[in-house]
N, C-alpha and C positions, 0 to 999 in steps of 0.2 A: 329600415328597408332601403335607405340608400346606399347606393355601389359606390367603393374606396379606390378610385382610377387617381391617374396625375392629379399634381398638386390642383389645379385651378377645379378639377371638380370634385377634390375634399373639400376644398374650403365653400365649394357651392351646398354639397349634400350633409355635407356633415360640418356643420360650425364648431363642435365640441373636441375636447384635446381627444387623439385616436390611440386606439391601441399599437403595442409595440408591434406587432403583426403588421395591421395595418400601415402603419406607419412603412416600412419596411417595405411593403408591397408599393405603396405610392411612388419612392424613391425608385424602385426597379421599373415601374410603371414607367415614370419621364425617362426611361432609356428608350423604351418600346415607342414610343411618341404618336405618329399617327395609326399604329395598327393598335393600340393601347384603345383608343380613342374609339375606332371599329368596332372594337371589343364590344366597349361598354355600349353603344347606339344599336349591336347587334343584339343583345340581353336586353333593352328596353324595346326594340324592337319584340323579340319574342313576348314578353309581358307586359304588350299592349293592351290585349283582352282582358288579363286577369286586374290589370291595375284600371279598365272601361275608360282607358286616355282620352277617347275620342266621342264620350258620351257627354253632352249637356241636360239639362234639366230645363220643364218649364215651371215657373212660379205656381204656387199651391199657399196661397195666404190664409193666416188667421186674423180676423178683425182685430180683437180686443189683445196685443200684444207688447211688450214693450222689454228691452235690453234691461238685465240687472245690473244695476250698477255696485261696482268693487269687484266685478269680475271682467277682467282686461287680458287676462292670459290664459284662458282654456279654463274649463269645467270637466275633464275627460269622465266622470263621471259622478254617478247621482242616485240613493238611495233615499226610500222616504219610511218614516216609520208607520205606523197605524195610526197616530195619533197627530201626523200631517208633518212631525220635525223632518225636514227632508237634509240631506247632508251634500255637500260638492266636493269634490277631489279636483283640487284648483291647484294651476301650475306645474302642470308636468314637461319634464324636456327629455328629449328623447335624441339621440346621437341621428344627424341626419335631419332633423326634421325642427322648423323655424320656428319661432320661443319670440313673444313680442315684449317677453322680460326676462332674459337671458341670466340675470346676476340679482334673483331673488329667488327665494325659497319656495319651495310649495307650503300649501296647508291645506286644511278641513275647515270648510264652510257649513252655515247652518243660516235653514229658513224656515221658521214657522208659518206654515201655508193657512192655516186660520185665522191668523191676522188678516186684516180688514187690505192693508196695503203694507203685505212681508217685506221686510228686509235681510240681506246677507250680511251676517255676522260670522266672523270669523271664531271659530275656538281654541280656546287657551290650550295647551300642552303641559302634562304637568313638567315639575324641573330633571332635568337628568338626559329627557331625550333631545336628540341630537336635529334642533330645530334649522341648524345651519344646510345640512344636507338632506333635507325632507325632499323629497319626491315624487307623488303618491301618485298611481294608479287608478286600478281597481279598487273600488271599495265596495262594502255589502254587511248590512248591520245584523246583529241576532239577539232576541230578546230571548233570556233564560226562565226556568221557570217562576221564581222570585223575582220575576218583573224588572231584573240588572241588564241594561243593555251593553252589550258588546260593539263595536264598532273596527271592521276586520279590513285592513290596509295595503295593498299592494305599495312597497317602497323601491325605488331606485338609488340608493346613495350613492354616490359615486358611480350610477349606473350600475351596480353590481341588483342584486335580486334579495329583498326579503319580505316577509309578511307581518307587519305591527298589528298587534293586537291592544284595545283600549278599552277601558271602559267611560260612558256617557257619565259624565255628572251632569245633571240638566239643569239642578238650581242653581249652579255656578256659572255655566256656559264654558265648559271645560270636558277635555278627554285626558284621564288618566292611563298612563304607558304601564301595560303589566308585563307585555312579553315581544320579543323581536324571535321571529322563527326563521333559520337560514337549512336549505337541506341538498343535498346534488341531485333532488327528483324536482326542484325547483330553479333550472338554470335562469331561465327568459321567463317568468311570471309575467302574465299579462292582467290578468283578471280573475276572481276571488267570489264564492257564494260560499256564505258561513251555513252550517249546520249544524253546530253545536257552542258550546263557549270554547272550544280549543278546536275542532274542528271546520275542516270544510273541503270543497274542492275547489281544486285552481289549474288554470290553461295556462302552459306554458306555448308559447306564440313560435318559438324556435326551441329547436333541441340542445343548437348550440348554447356558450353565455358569450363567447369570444364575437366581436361583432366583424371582424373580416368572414369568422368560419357560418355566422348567420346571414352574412353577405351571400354569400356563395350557398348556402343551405333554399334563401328564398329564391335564387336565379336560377339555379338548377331542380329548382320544384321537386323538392326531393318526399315532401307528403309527414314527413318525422315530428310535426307538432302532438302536445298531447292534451291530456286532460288527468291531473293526480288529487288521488283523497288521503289528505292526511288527518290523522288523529294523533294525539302524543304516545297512541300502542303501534300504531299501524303507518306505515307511508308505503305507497303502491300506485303506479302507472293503470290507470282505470278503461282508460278508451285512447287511442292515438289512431295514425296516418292523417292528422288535417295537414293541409297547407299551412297556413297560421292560424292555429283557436286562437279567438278574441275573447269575447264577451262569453260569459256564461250565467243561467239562472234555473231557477227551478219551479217548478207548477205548483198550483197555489196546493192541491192535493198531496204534494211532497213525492208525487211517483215518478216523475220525469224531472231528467234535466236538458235543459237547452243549452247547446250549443254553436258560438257561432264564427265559422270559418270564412276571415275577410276575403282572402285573394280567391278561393272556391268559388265565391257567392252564394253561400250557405248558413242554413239552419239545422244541426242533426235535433232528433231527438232521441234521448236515450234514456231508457227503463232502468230503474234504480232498485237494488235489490237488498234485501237486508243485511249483506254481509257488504253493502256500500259498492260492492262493482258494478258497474255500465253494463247494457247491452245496445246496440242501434236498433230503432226501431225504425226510423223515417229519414229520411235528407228531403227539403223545402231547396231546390233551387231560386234562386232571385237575378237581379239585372244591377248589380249592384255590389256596394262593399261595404259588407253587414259590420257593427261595429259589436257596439253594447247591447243589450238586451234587458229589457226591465215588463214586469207584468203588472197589469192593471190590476187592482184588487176588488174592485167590483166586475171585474167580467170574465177573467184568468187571459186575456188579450195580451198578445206580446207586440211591447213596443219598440220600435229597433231604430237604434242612431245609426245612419248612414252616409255612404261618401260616392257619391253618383261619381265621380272620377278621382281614380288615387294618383292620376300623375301629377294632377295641381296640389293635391296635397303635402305629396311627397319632395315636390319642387316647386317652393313658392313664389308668384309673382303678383305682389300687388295690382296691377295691372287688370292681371286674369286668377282670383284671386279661386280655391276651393271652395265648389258649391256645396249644399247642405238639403240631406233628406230623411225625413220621419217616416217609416212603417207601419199601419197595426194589423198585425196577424189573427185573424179569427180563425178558430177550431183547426189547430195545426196540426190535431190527429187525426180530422177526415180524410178522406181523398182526394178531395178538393179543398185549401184551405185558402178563405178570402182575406186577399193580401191589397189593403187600401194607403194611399198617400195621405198623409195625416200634415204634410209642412213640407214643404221645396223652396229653395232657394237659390239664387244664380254667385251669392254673394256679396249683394249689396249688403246685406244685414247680419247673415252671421255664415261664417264662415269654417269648415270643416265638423258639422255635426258629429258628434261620437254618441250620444245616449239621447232618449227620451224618458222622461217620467212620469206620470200624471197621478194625480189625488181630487178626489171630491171635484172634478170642472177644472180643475187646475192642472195645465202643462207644462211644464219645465223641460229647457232643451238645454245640451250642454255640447261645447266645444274640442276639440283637440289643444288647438291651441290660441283660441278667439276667445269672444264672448260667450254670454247666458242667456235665453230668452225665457220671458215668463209670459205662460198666455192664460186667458180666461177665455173658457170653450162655452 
């Protein structure tokens, strides 16, 4: 989501090599100089509101808390099974946006939350996949009927877009690679809820994949984000017009799915019907920039990783670093649905929340591109 202006704010918004486009446009840019410069203060100007620039948070503690250790570069997100293995989607870099380990892989973490005092372990990949340019995303597991888990991947390699599919070996501590899914209904993949062992839906966050043409898609709010279910019979655009879908999940009943639109500050919900298309049933506005979405399994509560302001996000300054805020959404079919602060933070502790997740008293919060926090409730 950062803007490609002269060289001095590439190299501030976007650390990562740009597109030929991009590239191109920056060079014409330092001709334009200071109306260049206008330009861009004028667009951050207009999307003050949607990125809550001007919004700070007050603290919201949990007592019994503490940082996981081995996660130093984002947790962006966080699935837990039924049986408490919960998974992290660690390391993601993203063109524009700060990486506090810029020239290391992503991977898939793992925590057995029944352990007395869990640790993150990382898991093995089998041989073949391309562990140098792992990237991951979204993530969101699906148990088959034979009791084989699947574990469903949003990847970035080289920034381009695909969806890895694996399966869990659990007595190994290992994910076996069965398939890599690439399609043009999947430009900008952001996030992923499996629904079957080859199916699921996924939001893509921009229409475009080219990042000058997503540049320019987010600043002129143009609403083209979507939501696609693919099958290996079927691929089709299901639900669109967000601003950027982010997070997506679905209710423990299987009838709804959630959707969530960061720069909006939105929750839709959408009624899911047998031949798999969407319909809107509701939009949740919030005060806020919804990320991830995960649901409690004892209550069907949705818990939502939040960024109470996206310009510190989107332009990082140690100093004044992105704060961090937890959701939980009670009966988001009523009319009224009770929307409580569950974690806030100014950023002393963890910085840029994306996802929450909770199991049995246990919360797990995850980063963009910071830490983990584990809390006992």
């Amino acid at each position: 989501m950062a803007v490609c202006g002269v060289s001095s704010v590439c190299l501030a918004l976007n650390p990562h090599p740009l597109s030929a486009s991009c590239q191109a446009l920056c060079h014409f840019a330092e001709g334009l100089g200071v109306f260049w410069l206008l330009w861009i203060d004028f667009f951050f100007f207009l999307n003050r509101n949607r990125l809550k620039a001007s919004r700070e948070v007050e603290s919201v503690d949990l007592p019994n808390c503490h940082l996981i250790k081995g996660i130093e570069a984002g947790a962006d997100d966080i699935d837990i099974l039924p049986n408490g293995l919960a998974f992290f989607s660690v390391g993601l870099k993203c063109p524009g946006l700060h990486s506090f380990s810029p020239d290391k892989p992503g991977g898939i973490l793992m925590m057995d939350l029944k352990k007395e005092n869990p640790r993150a372990l990382e898991l093995r990949i089998s041989r073949g996949f391309n562990l140098a340019s792992f990237n991951p995303h979204g993530i969101s597991t699906f148990i088959d009927s034979d009791d084989t888990v699947y574990l469903f991947v949003v990847n970035h390699p080289e920034f381009k877009n695909t969806v890895e599919i694996f399966k869990f070996e659990e007595e190994e501590n290992s994910l076996l690679h069965l398939k890599t899914i690439k399609h043009e209904l999947l430009p900008s993949v952001n996030d992923i809820i499996a629904v079957g062992p080859a199916h699921f839906y996924a939001t893509n966050d921009h229409y475009f994949s080219d990042p000058f043409l997503k540049y320019l898609e987010t600043y002129l709010n143009l609403h083209w984000a979507n939501v696609v279910y693919y099958s290996p019979d079927e691929v089709k655009v299901v639900a669109e017009g967000f601003d950027a879908a982010n997070g997506i999940n679905i209710s423990p009943d299987k009838k709804y799915i959630y959707v969530a639109d960061i720069l909006a500050h939105e929750i839709h919900v959408l009624e899911k019907h047998p031949n798999m298309n969407l319909t809107q049933l509701k939009v949740l506005k919030l005060d806020t920039l919804v990320d991830n979405l995960s649901i409690d399994p004892s209550s069907g509560d949705i818990l939502v990783g939040c960024h109470p302001n996206g310009q510190k996000l989107f332009i990082y300054d140690p100093n004044n670093p992105p704060s961090s805020e937890v959701l939980r959404i009670q009966n988001i079919l009523s009319e009224k649905p009770t929307v409580t602060t569950v974690y806030a933070n100014n950023g002393s502790v963890l910085q840029g929340s994306s996802v929450a997740s909770v199991y049995d008293r246990k919360l797990l919060i995850g980063t963009l591109y910071h830490r983990a926090l584990y809390c006992e409730l």
